[in-house]
Structures are given as C-alpha cells and as structure tokens.
Wavefront OBJ file of the C-alpha trace (Angstrom):
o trace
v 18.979 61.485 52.905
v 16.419 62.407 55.781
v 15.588 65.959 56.799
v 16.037 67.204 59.800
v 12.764 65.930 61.977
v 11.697 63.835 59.292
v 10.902 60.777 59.454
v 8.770 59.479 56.554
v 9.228 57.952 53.181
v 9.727 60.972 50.187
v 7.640 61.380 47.303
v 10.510 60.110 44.258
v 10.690 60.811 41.184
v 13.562 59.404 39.061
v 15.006 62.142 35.955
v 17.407 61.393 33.314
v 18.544 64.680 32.370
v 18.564 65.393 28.649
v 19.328 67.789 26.073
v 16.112 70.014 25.999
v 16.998 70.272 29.734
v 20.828 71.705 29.575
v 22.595 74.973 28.344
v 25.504 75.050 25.585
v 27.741 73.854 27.251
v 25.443 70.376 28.819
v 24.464 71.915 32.707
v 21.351 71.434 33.484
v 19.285 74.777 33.108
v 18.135 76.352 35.846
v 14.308 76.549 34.601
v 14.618 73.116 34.339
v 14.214 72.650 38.345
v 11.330 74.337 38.228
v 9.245 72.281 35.814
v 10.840 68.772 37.667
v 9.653 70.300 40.507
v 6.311 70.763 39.630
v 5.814 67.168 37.762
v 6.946 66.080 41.286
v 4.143 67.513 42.819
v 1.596 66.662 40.084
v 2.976 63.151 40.112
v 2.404 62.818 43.962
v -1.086 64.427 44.409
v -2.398 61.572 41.498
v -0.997 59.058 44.034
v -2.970 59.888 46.659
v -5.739 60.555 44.560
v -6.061 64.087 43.224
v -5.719 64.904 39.576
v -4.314 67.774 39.177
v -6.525 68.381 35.547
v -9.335 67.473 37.593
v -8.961 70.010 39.905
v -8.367 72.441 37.479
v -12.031 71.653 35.391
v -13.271 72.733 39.355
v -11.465 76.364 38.839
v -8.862 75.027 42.073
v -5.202 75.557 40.915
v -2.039 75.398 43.171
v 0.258 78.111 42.327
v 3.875 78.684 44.067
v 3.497 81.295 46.382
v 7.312 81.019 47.334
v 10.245 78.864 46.092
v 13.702 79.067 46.917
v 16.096 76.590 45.077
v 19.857 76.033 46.636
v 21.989 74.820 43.628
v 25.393 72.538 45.285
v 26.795 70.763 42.476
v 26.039 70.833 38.715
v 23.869 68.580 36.926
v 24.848 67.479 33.265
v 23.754 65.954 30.111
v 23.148 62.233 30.805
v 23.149 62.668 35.033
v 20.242 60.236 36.196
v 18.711 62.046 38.826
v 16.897 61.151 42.239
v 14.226 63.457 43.291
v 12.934 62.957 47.002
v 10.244 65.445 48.140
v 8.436 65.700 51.713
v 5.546 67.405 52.545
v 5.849 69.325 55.435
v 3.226 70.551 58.454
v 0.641 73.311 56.627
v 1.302 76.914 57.760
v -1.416 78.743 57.728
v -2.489 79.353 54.196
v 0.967 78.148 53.034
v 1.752 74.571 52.467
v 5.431 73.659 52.250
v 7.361 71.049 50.685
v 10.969 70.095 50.533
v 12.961 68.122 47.720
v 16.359 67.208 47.350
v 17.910 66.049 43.824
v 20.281 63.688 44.486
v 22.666 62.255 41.690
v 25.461 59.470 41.604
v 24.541 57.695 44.621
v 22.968 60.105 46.793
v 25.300 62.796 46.634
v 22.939 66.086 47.059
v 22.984 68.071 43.608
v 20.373 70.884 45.120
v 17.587 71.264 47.873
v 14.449 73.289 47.077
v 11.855 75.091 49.296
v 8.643 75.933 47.912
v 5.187 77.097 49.192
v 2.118 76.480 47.678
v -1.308 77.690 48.097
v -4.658 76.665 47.006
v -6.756 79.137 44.903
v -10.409 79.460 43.264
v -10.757 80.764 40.054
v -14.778 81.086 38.955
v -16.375 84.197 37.360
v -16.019 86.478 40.876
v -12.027 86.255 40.098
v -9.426 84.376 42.095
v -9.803 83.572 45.657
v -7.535 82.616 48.247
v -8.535 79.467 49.929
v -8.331 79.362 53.977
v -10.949 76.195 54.079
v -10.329 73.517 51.835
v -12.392 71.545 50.368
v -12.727 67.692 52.391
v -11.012 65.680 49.366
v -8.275 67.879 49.136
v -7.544 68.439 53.068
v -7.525 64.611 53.679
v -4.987 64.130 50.257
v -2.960 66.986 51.463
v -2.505 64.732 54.606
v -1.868 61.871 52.938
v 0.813 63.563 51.018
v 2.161 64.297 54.500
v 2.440 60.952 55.328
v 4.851 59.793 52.594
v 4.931 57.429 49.758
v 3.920 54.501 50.409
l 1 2 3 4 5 6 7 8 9 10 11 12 13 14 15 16 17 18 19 20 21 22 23 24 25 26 27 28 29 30 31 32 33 34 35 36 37 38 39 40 41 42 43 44 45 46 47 48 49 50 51 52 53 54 55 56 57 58 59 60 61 62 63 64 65 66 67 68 69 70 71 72 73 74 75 76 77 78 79 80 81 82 83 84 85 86 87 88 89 90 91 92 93 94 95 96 97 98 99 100 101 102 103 104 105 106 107 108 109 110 111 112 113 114 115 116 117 118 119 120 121 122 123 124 125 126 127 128 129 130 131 132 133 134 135 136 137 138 139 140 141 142 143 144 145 146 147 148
C-alpha cells in the first residue's frame, strides 16, 4: 500500500500477534499498537544508525508528542502482521510518521499518525530541541528516505 504522495520504500516490521498481546476473548489489545509502534521506530533509527539506548546515555529521548491510531478491522490471536511505516517531511519541531498494519495479504487492519519530538534531559530539566544535533538530523533524513 503507498500513501498518498509517497513514493519510497516503508520501514517493515513483521508481528505475529500472541497471547500477551490480546484481550479475553483473542483481539489484539489496543495498548498493544502502541508498543509495536514504538519497536518500529526503535527498530528503524538502529538501521540508519542511531541507537536508541545510546541516545538515551546522551540525556536525548524521543517522546510522542501526538498519536492518533484508526482501528479498521480486528486483529486476533495468531494474525501475522505487516507493519509499513514512512517518515514524513519534519514540521517544525514535530516530526511525523505514518504506519499501516496490514494482515492477510495486505488488507489494512489500522493506520496510525504519530508525532515525535526530540528532547534533552541533563540536570537544567528537559528541553525542547529546535536544532538537532548533526548525527541525528542526517539519520532523521535517512529515515526519510526509506528502507533500503
């Protein structure tokens, strides 16, 4: 599935979705999305380079500033699932991404929209980054650019 005005290859991570990740009754819980989402992430920033534990021993974390998650058909006990994820243009302080979870071929489970920013933490507090630092701004544009 391509987005619209995209043209370049996801980020993909491939789920099976087990117990510890369903209700009672076998549906995949919703908190669930969230962590998948974020070992997404994780998983893509060590391919271009950036450990995410690394960047945390530097006091630079990447919270969620907004996420919006748009659930279309269930996922269950068993479901292997296909998560693409895109990178989209920075805005601002806010850098977006965009994955789908796609299940049985390619039928679209859910889409998610999330916003991240980059933050220092050091003995002054936490501080909003505007500038980052050269490492991450030229892996944040590799991340743009697709898997490879």
């Amino acid at each position: 599935m391509v987005f619209k005005g995209e043209q370049l290859k996801p980020w993909v991570l491939k789920k099976i979705v087990l117990p510890q990740h369903t209700d009672h009754a076998g549906v995949m819980w919703h908190g669930s999305y969230f962590n998948w989402l974020e070992e997404g992430r994780i998983n893509a920033l060590s391919k271009v380079g950036l450990s995410y534990a690394e960047l945390s021993k530097q006091g630079l974390e990447i919270p969620v500033f907004h996420l919006q998650i748009k659930y279309i058909s269930p996922l269950y006990h068993g479901d292997e699932v296909l998560m693409e994820s895109r990178v989209l243009t920075k805005k601002g302080i806010r850098w977006p991404w965009k994955t789908i979870f796609l299940k049985d071929q390619n039928q679209l489970s859910a889409e998610a929209n999330i916003e991240l920013v980059l933050v220092k933490r050091d003995q002054k507090g936490i501080r909003l980054l505007r500038n980052y630092p050269q490492k991450i701004e030229v892996a944040f544009s590799n991340l743009q650019k697709g898997s490879s």
